[in-house]
N, C-alpha and C positions, 0 to 999 in steps of 0.2 A: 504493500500500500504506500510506503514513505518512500519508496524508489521512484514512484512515479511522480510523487510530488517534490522530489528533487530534481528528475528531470524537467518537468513543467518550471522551475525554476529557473533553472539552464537557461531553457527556450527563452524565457522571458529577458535573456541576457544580463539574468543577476550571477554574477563571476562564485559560485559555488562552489569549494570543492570538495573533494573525497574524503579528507582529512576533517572537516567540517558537519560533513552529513554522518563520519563514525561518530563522533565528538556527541550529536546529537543522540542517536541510538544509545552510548552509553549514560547519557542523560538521563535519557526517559527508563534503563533501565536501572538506575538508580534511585528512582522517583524523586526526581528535582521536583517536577512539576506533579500536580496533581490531576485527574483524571478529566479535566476538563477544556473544553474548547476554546477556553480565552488563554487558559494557562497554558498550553500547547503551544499559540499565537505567540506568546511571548516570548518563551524558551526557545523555540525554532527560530523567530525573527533575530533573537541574542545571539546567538550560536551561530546562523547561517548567513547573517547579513553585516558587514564587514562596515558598511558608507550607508551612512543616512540617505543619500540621495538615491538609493534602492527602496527608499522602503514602498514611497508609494507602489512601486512595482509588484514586490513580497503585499501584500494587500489584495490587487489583483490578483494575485496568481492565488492566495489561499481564499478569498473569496470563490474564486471561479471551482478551483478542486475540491471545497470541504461546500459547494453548492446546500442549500438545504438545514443543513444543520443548523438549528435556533441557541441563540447564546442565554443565559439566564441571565436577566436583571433584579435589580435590587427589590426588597419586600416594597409593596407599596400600601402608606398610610396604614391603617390601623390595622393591620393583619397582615398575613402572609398569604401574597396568592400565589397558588403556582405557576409557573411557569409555560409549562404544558397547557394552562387554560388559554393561552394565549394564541398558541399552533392552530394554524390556518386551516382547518377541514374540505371546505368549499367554500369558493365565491357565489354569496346567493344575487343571481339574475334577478330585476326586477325590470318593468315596462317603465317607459314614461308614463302611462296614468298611473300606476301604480305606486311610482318615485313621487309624482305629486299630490297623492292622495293622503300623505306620510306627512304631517300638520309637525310645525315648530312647537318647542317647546315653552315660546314666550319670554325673548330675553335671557340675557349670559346670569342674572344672577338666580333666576329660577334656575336654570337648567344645573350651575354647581350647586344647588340646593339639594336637585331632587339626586345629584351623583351622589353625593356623599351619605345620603339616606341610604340608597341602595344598596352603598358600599359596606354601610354598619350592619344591614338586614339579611347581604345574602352570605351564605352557609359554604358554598359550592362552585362547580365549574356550572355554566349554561351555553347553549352552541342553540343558536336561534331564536325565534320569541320576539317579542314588541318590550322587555320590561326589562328585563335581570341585565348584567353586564355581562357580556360574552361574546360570541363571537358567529358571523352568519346570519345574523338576524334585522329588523326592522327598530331594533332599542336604540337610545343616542345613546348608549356607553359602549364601549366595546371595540372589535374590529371586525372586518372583513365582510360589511352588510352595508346598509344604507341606509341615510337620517339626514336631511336637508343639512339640520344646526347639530352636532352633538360633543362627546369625548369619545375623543380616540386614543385606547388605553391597548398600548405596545401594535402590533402588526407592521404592516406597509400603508401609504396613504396609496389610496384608490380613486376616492371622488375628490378629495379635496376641500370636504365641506364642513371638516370639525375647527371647533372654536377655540379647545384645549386640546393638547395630545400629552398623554402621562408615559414617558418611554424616555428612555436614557438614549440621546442619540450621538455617535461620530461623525465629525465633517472632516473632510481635509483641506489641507492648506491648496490653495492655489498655485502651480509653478511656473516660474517666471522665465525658464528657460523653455515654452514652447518655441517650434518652428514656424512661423509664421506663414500661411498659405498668400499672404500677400502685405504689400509695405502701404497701403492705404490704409490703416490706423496709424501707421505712425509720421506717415505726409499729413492725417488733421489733425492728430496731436499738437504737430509744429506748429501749430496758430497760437499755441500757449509761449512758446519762447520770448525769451526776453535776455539776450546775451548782454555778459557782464566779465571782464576780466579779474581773475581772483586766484589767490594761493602765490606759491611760489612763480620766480621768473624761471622756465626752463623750456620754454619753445622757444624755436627761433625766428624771427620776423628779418625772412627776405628780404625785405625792401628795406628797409634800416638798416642790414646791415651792407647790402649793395652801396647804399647812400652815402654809409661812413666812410668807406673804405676807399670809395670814389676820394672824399674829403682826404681821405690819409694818404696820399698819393700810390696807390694801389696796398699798400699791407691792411691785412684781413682784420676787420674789427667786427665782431661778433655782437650782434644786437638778441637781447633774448627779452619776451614778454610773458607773463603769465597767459594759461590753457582759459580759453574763449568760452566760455560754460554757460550752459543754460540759469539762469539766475529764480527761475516759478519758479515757487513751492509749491506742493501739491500736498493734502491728506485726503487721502484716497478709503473711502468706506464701502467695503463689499458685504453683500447676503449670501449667505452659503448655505447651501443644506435644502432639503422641503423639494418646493417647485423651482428653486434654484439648478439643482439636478442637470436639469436638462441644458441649464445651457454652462453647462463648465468651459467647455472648448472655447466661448465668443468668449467668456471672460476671461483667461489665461492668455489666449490674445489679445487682449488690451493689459493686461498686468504686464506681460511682457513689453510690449511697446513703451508704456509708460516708465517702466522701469530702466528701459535704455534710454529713455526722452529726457528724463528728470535726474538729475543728481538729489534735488532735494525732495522725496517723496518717501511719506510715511503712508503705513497702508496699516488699516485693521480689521477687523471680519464682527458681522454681527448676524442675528439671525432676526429674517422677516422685515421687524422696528427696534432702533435704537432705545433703548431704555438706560440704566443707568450704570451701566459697563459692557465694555468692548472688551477682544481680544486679540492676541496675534499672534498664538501658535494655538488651531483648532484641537490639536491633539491633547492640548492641556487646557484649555479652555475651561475646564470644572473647574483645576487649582489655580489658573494664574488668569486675572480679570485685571485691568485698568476702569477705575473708574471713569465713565464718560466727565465726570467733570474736569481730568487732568488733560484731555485736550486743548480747552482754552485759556487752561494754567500753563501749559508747555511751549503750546504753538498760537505766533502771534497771529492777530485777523489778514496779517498778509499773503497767509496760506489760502489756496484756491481748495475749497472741500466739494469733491466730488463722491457723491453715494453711487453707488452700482447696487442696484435689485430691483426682481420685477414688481414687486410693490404689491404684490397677490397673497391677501392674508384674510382671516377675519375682520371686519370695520371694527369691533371689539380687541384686537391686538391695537390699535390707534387710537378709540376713544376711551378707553375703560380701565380704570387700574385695575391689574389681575387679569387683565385680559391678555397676555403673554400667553404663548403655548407651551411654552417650557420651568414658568417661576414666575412667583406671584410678583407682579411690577408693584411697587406702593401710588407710583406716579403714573398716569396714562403717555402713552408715545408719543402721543402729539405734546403735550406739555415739554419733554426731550428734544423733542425735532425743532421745536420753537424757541430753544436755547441755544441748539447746534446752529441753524442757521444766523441766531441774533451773532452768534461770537464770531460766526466767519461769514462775512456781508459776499464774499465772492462765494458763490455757492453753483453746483448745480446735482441733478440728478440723472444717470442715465440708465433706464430702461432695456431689459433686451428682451422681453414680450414684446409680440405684435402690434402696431400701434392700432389696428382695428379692434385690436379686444381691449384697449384699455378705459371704452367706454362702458363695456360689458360688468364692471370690476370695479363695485362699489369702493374698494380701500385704497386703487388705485387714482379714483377722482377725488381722494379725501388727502391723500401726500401730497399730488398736486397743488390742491388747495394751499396748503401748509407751504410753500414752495412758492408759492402766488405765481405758478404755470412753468417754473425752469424745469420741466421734466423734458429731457428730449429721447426718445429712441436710441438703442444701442446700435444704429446702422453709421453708414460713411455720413449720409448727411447730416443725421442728429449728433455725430461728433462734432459737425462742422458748427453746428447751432451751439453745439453747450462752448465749444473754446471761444466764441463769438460773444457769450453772453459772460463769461469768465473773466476775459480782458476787459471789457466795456462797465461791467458793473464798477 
């Protein structure tokens, strides 16, 4: 079984070797780790992965080989549920009248009212049903059924339509060394520049010293100036995770770009809406948070803050405190966004949904708002709009 997931390693061109994969065998039979699939994760990543910059790799490849297998997460709230109640059975099909016929529950604080009732009352696992938490079914608690408004308590998102999700989830960092399938990100980027000479003198300026030398009647006189550098600042704020997903690839290409654009560019990652800390290494993001308010302690209003995400959330993650799907906000989002932008007057936000659904997508005309319309699409042209409205603000 671990030979093939050594070679699928390989394949993947993470530099593995022999020496390495025994190393591991005598691991496991020494029981380093224990019998489980995170711990496994570990101890194999330890052992077989040499360079961080493999790991995203090692991820894919033990995602892809250990397919299937569900990790256990932590007890939640006032009991212990198992884990297995959470395993997928079937996805129950419903009709559109059928999906409409399925009435909201009347507002985010009824609906965590009647959750936490449910949660003290029921006994057991449940797989279908209109009521209990579980899974398959027509109830807003649970996974892998349907409910316009509900909680979605661990699984996959499928519809899209829960207000809270109770699941421990991983994102990863963005990398900044993608391949660029073309240099038109970073041709509208350039509408940000603003060249400044700075640091040490150790370029040399041609024409000066042509000039001197000329003066010196021909002996060489060396003219050197400092490197011609981009002088923006940029703090760059990404969404990751959720409905983000899907567009990893458009945003690594503009991380990349930007990152060769900019010498002065701070980037951090949030999920959905900014509440009241940020991060910037996903992988730790549980233990190491920056409060949002040491951005406008750190960095001055002359930084250009550009957000990245499609802005597709519940209107309750933006107006509501507690409305977060991951931690009870004390503050609603909008009250945050409206701090973020007061501290950095140069602002914009760029989109990579389709600009035809963003009329579709109540939370997206509600950021807008907040924004008083600097949203532009994450296309060539909406690059060209936001670095337009960047310099000009």
């Amino acid at each position: 079984m671990l030979v093939r997931f050594f070679l699928a390693l390989r394949s993947a061109g993470i530099p593995v070797s022999t020496t390495e994969f025994l190393a591991l065998l005598e691991a496991m039979q020494a029981r380093v780790a224990s019998h489980s699939v995170e711990d496994f994760y570990a101890l194999a990543r330890l052992v077989l992965v040499k360079d961080e910059r493999h790991y995203d790799r090692y991820d894919r490849v033990y995602a892809d080989y250990l397919k299937g297998i569900q990790t256990s997460f932590e007890a939640l709230a006032q009991g212990d549920v198992p884990a297995d109640w959470l395993r997928s059975k079937a996805q129950l099909l419903l009709s559109p009248e059928e999906q409409a016929a399925i009435n909201k529950l009347g507002g985010f604080e009824e609906l965590m009212r009647q959750f936490a009732q449910r949660l003290s009352e029921q006994s057991g696992r449940h797989e279908g049903g209109s009521k209990w938490i579980g899974t398959g079914g027509r109830s807003p608690f649970g996974n892998d059924g349907y409910h316009p408004e509900g909680v979605r308590v661990g699984g996959q998102s499928r519809n899209q339509r829960a207000v809270k999700v109770w699941d421990r989830r991983e994102f990863k960092n963005l990398a900044d060394n993608v391949e660029l399938g073309t240099r038109n990100i970073k041709v509208a980027l350039r509408r940000l520049r603003r060249f400044a000479r700075e640091g040490a003198q150790d370029h040399l300026d041609l024409d000066a010293t042509i000039s001197a030398t000329a003066r010196n009647a021909g002996y060489l006189d060396l003219k050197l100036v400092a490197e011609r550098r981009n002088a923006i600042k940029v703090l760059l704020l990404l969404d990751v995770g959720g409905s983000m997903d899907r567009y990893v690839r458009l945003c690594e290409e503009l991380f990349s770009a930007a990152r060769s654009e900019f010498k002065h560019l701070r980037q951090y990652y949030f999920h959905n809406c900014v509440y009241e800390s940020l991060w910037i290494d996903n992988a730790r993001r549980h233990q190491q948070r920056l409060p949002t308010t040491e951005l406008w302690r750190t960095y001055g209003p002359d930084y250009r803050l550009v957000i990245v995400g499609d802005a597709t959330m519940s209107p309750y993650e933006i107006s509501q405190p507690g409305g977060s799907v991951e931690h009870w906000n004390e503050e609603s989002g909008a009250r945050w966004l409206a701090r973020l932008l007061s501290a950095f007057p140069h602002h914009a936000w760029l989109n990579p949904a389709a600009r035809e659904s963003w009329d579709r997508t109540a939370s997206i005309g509600m950021a807008r708002d907040l924004l008083a319309g600097r949203m532009y699409p994450l296309t060539l042209a909406g690059l060209d709009q936001a670095a337009r409205a960047l310099t000009s603000q």
